[in-house]
TORKOL-4160 file (C-alpha; in steps of 0.2 Angstrom, whole numbers, padded with zeros to 4 digits, m for minus):
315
<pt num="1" X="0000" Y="0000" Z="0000"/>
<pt num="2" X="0007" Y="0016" Z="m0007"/>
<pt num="3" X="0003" Y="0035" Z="0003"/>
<pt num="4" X="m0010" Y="0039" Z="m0012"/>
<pt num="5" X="m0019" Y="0021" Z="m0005"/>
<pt num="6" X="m0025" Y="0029" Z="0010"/>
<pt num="7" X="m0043" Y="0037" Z="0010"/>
<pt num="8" X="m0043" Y="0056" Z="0010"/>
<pt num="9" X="m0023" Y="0055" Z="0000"/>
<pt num="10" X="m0024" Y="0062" Z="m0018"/>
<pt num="11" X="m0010" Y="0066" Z="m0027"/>
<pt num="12" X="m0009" Y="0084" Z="m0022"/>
<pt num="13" X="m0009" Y="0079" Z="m0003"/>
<pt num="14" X="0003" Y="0064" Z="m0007"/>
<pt num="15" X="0016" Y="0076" Z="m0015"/>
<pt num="16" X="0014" Y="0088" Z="0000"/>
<pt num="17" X="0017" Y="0075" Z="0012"/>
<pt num="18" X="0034" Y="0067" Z="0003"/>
<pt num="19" X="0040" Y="0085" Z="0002"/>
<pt num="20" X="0039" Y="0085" Z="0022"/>
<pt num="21" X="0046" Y="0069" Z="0022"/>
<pt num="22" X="0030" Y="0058" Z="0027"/>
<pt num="23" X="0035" Y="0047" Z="0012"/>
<pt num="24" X="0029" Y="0030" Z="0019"/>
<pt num="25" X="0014" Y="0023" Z="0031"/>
<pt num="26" X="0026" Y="0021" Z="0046"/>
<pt num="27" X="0032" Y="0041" Z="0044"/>
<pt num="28" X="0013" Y="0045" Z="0043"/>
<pt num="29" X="0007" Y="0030" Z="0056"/>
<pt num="30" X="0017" Y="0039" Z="0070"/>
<pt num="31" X="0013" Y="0058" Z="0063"/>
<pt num="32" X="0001" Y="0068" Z="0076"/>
<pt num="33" X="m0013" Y="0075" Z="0066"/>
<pt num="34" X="m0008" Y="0094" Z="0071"/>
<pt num="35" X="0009" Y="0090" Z="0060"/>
<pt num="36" X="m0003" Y="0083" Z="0047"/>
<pt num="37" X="m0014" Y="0098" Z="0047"/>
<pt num="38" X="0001" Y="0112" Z="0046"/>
<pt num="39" X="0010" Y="0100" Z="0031"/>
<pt num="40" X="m0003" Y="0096" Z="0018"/>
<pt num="41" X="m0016" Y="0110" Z="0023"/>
<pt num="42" X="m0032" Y="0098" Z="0026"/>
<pt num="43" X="m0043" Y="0097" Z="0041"/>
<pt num="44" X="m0040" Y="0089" Z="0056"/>
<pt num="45" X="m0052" Y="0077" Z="0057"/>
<pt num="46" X="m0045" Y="0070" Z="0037"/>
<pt num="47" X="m0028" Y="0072" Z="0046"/>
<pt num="48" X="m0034" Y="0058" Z="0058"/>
<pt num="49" X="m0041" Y="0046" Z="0047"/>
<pt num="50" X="m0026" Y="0047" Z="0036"/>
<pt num="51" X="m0017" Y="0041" Z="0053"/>
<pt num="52" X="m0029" Y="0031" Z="0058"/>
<pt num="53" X="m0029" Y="0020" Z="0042"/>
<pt num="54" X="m0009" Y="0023" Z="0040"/>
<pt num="55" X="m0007" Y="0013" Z="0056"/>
<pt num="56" X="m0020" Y="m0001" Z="0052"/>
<pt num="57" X="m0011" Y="m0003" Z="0037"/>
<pt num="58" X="0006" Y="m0004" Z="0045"/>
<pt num="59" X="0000" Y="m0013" Z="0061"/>
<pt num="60" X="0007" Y="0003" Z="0072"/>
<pt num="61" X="m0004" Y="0006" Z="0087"/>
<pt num="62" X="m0012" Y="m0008" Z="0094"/>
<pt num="63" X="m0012" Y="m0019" Z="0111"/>
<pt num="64" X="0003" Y="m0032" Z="0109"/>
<pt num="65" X="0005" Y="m0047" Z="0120"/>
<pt num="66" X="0022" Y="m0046" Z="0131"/>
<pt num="67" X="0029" Y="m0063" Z="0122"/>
<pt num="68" X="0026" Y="m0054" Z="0107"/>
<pt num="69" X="0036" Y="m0037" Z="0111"/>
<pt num="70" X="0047" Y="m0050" Z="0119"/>
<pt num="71" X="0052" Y="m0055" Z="0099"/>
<pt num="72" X="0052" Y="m0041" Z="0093"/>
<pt num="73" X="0066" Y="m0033" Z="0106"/>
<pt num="74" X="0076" Y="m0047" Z="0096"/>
<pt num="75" X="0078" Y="m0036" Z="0084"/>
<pt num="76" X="0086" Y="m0023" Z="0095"/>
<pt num="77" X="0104" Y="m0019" Z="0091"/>
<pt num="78" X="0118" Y="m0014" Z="0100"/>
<pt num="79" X="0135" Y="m0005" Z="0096"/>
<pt num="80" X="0150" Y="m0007" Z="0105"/>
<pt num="81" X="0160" Y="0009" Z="0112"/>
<pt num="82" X="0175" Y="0000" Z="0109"/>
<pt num="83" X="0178" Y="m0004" Z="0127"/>
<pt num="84" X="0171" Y="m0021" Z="0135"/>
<pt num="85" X="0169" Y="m0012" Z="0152"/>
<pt num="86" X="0161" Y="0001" Z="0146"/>
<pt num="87" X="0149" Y="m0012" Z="0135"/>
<pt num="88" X="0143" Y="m0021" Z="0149"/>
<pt num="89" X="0139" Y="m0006" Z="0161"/>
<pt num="90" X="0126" Y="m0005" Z="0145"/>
<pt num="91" X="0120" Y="m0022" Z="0145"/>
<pt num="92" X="0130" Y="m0026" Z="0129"/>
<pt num="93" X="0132" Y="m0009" Z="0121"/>
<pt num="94" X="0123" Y="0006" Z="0116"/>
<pt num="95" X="0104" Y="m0001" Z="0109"/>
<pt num="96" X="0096" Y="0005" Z="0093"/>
<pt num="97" X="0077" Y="0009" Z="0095"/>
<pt num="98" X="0084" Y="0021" Z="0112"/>
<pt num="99" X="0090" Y="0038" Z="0113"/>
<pt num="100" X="0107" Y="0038" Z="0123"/>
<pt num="101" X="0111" Y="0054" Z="0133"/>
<pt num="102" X="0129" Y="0060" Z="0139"/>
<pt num="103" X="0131" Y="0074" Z="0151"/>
<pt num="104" X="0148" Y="0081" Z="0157"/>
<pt num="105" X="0159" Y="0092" Z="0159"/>
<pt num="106" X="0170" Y="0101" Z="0145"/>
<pt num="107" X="0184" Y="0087" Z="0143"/>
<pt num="108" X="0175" Y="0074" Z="0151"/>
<pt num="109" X="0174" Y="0065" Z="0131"/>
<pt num="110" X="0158" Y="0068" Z="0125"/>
<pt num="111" X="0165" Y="0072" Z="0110"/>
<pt num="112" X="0177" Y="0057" Z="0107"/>
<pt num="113" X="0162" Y="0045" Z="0112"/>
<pt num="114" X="0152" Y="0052" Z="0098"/>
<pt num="115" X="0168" Y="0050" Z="0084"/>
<pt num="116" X="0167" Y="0032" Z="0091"/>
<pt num="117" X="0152" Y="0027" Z="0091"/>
<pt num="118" X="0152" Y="0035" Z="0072"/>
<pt num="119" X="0166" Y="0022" Z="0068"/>
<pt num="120" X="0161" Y="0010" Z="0077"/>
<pt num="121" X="0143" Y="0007" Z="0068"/>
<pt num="122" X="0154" Y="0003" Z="0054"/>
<pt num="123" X="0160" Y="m0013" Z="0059"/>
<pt num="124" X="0150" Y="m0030" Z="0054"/>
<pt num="125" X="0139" Y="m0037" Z="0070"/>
<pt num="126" X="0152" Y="m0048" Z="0074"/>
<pt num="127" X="0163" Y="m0035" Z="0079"/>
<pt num="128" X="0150" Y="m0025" Z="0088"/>
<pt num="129" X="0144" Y="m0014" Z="0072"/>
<pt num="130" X="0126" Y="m0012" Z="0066"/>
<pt num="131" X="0134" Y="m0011" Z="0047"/>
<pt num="132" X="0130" Y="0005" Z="0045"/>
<pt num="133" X="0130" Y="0024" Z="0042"/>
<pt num="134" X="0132" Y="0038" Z="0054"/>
<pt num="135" X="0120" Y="0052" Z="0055"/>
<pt num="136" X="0131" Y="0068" Z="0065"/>
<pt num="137" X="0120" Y="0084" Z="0069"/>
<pt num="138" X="0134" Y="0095" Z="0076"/>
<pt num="139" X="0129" Y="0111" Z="0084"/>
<pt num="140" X="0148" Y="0116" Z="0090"/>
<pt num="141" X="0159" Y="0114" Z="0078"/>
<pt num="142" X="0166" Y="0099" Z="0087"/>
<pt num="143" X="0166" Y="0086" Z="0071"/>
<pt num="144" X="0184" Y="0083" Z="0068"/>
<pt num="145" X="0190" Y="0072" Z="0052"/>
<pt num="146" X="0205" Y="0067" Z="0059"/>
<pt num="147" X="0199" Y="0060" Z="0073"/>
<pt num="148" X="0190" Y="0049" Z="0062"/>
<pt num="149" X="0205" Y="0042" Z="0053"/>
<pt num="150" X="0214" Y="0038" Z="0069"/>
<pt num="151" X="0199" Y="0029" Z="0076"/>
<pt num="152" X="0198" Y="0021" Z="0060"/>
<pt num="153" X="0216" Y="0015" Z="0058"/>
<pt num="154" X="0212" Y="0010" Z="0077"/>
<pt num="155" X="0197" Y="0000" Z="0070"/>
<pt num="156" X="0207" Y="m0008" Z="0057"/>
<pt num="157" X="0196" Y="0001" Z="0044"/>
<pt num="158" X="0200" Y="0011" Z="0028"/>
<pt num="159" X="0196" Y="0028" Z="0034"/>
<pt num="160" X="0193" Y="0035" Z="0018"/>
<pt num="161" X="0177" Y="0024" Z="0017"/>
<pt num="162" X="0172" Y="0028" Z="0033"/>
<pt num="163" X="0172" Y="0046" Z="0033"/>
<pt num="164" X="0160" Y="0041" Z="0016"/>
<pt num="165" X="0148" Y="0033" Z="0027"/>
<pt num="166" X="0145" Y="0048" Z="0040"/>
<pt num="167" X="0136" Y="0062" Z="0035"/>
<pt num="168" X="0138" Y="0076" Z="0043"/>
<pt num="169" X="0128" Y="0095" Z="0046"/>
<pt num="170" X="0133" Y="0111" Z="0055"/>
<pt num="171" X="0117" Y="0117" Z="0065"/>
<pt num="172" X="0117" Y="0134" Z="0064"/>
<pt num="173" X="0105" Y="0138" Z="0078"/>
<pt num="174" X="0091" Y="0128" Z="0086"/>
<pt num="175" X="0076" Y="0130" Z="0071"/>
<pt num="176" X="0089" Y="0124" Z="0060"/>
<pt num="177" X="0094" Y="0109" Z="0071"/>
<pt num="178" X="0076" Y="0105" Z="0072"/>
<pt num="179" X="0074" Y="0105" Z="0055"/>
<pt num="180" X="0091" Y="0092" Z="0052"/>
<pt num="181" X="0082" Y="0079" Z="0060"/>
<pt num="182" X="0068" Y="0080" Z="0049"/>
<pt num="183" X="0079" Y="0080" Z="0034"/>
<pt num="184" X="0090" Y="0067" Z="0041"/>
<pt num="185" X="0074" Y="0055" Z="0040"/>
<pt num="186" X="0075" Y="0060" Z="0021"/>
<pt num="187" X="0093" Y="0053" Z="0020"/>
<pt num="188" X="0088" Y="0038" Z="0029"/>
<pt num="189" X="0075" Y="0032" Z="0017"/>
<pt num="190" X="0087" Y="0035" Z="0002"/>
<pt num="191" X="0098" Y="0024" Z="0011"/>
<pt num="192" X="0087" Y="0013" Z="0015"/>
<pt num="193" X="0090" Y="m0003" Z="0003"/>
<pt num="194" X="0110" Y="0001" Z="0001"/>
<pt num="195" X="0126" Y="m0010" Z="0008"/>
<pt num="196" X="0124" Y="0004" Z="0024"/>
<pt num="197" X="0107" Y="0010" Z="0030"/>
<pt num="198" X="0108" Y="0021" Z="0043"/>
<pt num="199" X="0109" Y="0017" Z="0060"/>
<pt num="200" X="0117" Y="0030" Z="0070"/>
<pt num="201" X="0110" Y="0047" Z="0074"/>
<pt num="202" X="0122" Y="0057" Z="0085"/>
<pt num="203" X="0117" Y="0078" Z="0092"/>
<pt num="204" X="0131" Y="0084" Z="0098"/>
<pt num="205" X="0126" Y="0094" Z="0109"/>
<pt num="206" X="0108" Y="0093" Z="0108"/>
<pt num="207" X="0105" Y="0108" Z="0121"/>
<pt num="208" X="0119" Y="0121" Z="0116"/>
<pt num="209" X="0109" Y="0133" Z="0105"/>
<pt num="210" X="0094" Y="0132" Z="0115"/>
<pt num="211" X="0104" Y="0136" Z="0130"/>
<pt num="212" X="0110" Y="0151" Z="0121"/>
<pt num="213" X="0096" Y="0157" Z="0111"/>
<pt num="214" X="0082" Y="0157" Z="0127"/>
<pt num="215" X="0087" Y="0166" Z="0142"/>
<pt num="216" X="0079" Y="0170" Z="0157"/>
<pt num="217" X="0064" Y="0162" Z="0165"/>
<pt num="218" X="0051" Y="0169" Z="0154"/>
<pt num="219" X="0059" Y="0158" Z="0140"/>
<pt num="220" X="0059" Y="0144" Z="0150"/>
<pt num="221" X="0042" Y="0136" Z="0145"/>
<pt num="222" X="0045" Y="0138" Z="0125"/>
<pt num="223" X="0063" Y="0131" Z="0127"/>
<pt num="224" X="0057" Y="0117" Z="0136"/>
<pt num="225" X="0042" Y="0114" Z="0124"/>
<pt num="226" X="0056" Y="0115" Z="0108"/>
<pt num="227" X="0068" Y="0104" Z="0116"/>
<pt num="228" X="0054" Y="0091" Z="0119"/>
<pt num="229" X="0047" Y="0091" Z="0103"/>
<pt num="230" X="0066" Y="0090" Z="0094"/>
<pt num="231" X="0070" Y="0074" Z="0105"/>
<pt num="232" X="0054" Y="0065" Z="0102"/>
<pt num="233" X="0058" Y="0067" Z="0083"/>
<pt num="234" X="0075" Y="0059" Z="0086"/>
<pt num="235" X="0066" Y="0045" Z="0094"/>
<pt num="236" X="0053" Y="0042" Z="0082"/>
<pt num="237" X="0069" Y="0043" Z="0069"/>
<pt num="238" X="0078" Y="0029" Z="0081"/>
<pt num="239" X="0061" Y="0019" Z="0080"/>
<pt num="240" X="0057" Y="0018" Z="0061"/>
<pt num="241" X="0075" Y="0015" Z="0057"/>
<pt num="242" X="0081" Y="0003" Z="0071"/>
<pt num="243" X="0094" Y="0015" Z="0074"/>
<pt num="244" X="0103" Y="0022" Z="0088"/>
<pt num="245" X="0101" Y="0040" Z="0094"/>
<pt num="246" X="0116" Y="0047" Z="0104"/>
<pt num="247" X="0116" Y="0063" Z="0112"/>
<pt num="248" X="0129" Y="0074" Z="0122"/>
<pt num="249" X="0123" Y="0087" Z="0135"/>
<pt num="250" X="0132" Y="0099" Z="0145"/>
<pt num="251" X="0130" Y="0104" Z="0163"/>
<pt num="252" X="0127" Y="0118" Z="0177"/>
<pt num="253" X="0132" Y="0119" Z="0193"/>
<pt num="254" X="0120" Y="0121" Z="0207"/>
<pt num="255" X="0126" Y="0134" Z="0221"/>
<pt num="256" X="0114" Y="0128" Z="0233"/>
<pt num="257" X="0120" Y="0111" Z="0233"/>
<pt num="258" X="0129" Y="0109" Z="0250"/>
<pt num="259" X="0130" Y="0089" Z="0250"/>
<pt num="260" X="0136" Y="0079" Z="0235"/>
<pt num="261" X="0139" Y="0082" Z="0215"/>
<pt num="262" X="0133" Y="0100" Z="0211"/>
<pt num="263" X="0133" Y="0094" Z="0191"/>
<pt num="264" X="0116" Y="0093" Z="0185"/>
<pt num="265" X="0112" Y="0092" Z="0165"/>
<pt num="266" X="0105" Y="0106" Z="0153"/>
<pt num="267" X="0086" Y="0103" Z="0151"/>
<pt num="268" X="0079" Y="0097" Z="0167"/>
<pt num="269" X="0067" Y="0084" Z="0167"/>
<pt num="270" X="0062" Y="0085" Z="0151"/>
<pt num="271" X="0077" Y="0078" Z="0142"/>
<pt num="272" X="0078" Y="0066" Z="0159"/>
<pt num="273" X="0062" Y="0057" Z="0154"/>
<pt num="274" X="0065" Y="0058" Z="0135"/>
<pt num="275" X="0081" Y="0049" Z="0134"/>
<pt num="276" X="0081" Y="0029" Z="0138"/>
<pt num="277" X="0098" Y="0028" Z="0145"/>
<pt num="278" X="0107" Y="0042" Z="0154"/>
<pt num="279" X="0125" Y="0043" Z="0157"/>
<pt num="280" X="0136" Y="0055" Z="0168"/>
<pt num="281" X="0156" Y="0057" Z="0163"/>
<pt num="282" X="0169" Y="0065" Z="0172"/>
<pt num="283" X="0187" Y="0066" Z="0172"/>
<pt num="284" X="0200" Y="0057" Z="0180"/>
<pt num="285" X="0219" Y="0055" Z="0179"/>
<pt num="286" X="0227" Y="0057" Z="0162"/>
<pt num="287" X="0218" Y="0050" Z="0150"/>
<pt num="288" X="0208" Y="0040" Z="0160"/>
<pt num="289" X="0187" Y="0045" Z="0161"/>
<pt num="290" X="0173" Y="0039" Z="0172"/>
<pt num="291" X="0159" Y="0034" Z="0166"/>
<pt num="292" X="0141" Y="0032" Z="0178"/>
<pt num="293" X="0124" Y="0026" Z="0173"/>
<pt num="294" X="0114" Y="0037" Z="0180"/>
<pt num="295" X="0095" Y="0030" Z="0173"/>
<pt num="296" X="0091" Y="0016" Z="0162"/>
<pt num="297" X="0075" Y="0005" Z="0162"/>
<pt num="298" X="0082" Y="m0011" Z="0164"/>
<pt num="299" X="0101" Y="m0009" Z="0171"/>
<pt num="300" X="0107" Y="m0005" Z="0189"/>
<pt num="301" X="0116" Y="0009" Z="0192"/>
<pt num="302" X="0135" Y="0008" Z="0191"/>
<pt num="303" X="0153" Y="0015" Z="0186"/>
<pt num="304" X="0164" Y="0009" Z="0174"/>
<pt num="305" X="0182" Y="0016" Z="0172"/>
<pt num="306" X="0188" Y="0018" Z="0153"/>
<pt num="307" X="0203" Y="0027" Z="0141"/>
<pt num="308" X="0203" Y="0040" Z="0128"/>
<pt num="309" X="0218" Y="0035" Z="0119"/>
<pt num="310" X="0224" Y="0040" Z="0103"/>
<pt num="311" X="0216" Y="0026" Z="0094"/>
<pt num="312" X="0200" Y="0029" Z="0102"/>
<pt num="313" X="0189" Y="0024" Z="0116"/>
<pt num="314" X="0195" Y="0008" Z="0126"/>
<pt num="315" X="0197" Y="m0002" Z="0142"/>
């Protein structure tokens, strides 16, 4: 079943939605109808039977028995970080399907993490890859090349083919970040049926500009409004793609905290309930970082002690 198929979808409304990049049922199956409504310029109550009858179609929606999301989590990736240790603080490695966060301080290798993992999704499964392309929505000018070709030489991979395989965009402020995950949706379906689908996503840093750009407390409401809406999209992208979403944060310190680690991440409980797994990095000697899982729905917490080393992320 194509997107015209679906009652209330002419040609005119199919074209609108492709250009917004609601170019199958599972894009559509998953869409609210407000999104509907502000892309093809219909009614609300068309925009619902189009999702309605998107989701029939795609069996998206419904009641599921326990056994059968059971075999469907079989399906579930995970990508190595290139040090065991840290893999099994995650229960195997990072999952696709899940929207990782990382919060730290400058240094505490955010950053080299996310060059990783961008490596690292290259490798076959047996290795700890997903076989596939990187996705890298860089908001800090932080994406460094030749960081890649060390990690790659590191990986025993041809680095000129790996810098291929991750694509990479400058966000320029927050709208403009907002708007990369919708195109990078686009990118993923033209991927789909190659030798690399996608299968990474990676914001580095996902609250950077909208720290900046909304300040004060009378912002507070709209930022936290934009920020939630921008996540959720990067999960739905996680979801339709089997991918995995990574995303750095950076931190505040609180004053008034007399007892314990004044660090608290960017985007208050809003990014705390959005993101599957949360992990807290600090520095330690040399080239040594620690790494703490702070939330996740199935793993204790715990620290792990790993390396930044020049060939990248190890034990």
């Amino acid at each position: 079943m194509n997107v015209e198929d679906l009652p209330g979808v002419g040609p005119a409304i199919a074209e609108k939605l492709r250009e917004a990049g609601f170019n199958s049922l599972e894009t559509i199956a998953v869409a609210s109808p407000a999104e509907l409504v502000a892309t093809a310029e219909i009614g609300e109550v068309t925009a619902a039977k189009i999702i309605n009858a998107a989701r029939e179609s795609a069996d998206i929606g419904g009641f599921e028995t326990g056994d059968k999301i059971l075999e469907r989590r079989q399906g579930v990736g995970k990508l190595t970080t290139g040090s065991k240790s840290f893999d099994a603080l995650l229960g195997g490695g990072l999952e696709t399907q899940a929207m990782t966060e990382f919060y730290g301080e400058f240094g505490s290798g955010k950053t080299q993490i996310a060059h990783q993992l961008a490596v690292n999704v290259q490798l076959p499964p047996e290795k700890g890859g997903l076989n596939g392309s990187a996705i890298m929505i860089d908001t800090e000018n932080t994406f460094r090349p030749e960081r890649i070709k060390d990690m790659a030489e590191g990986a025993e991979l041809d680095y000129e083919d790996v810098l291929k395989n991750i694509h990479v965009a400058r966000a320029y402020n927050s709208n403009h970040q907002i708007l990369l995950v919708e195109r990078a949706r686009e990118l993923a379906e033209d991927l789909k049926n190659t030798e690399k689908p996608m299968r990474l996503m990676i914001i580095d840093s996902a609250t950077a500009h909208f720290r900046s750009e909304y300040v004060g407390r009378g912002t507070l409401a709209d930022r936290q409004q934009k920020i939630n809406k921008h996540l959720h999209d990067a999960l739905r992208f996680a979801d339709l793609n089997n991918a995995v979403v990574m995303i750095t944060n950076q931190v505040m310190v609180r004053p008034d905290a007399f007892f314990g680690d004044p660090t608290r991440p960017i985007g208050g409980h809003i990014v705390g309930h959005t993101a599957t797994f949360r992990l807290y990095l600090r520095k330690s000697k040399g080239e040594k970082r620690i790494a703490k899982l702070v939330d996740s729905p199935n793993l204790p917490e715990a620290e792990v002690v790993f390396s930044v080393l020049s060939e990248g992320i190890r034990d």
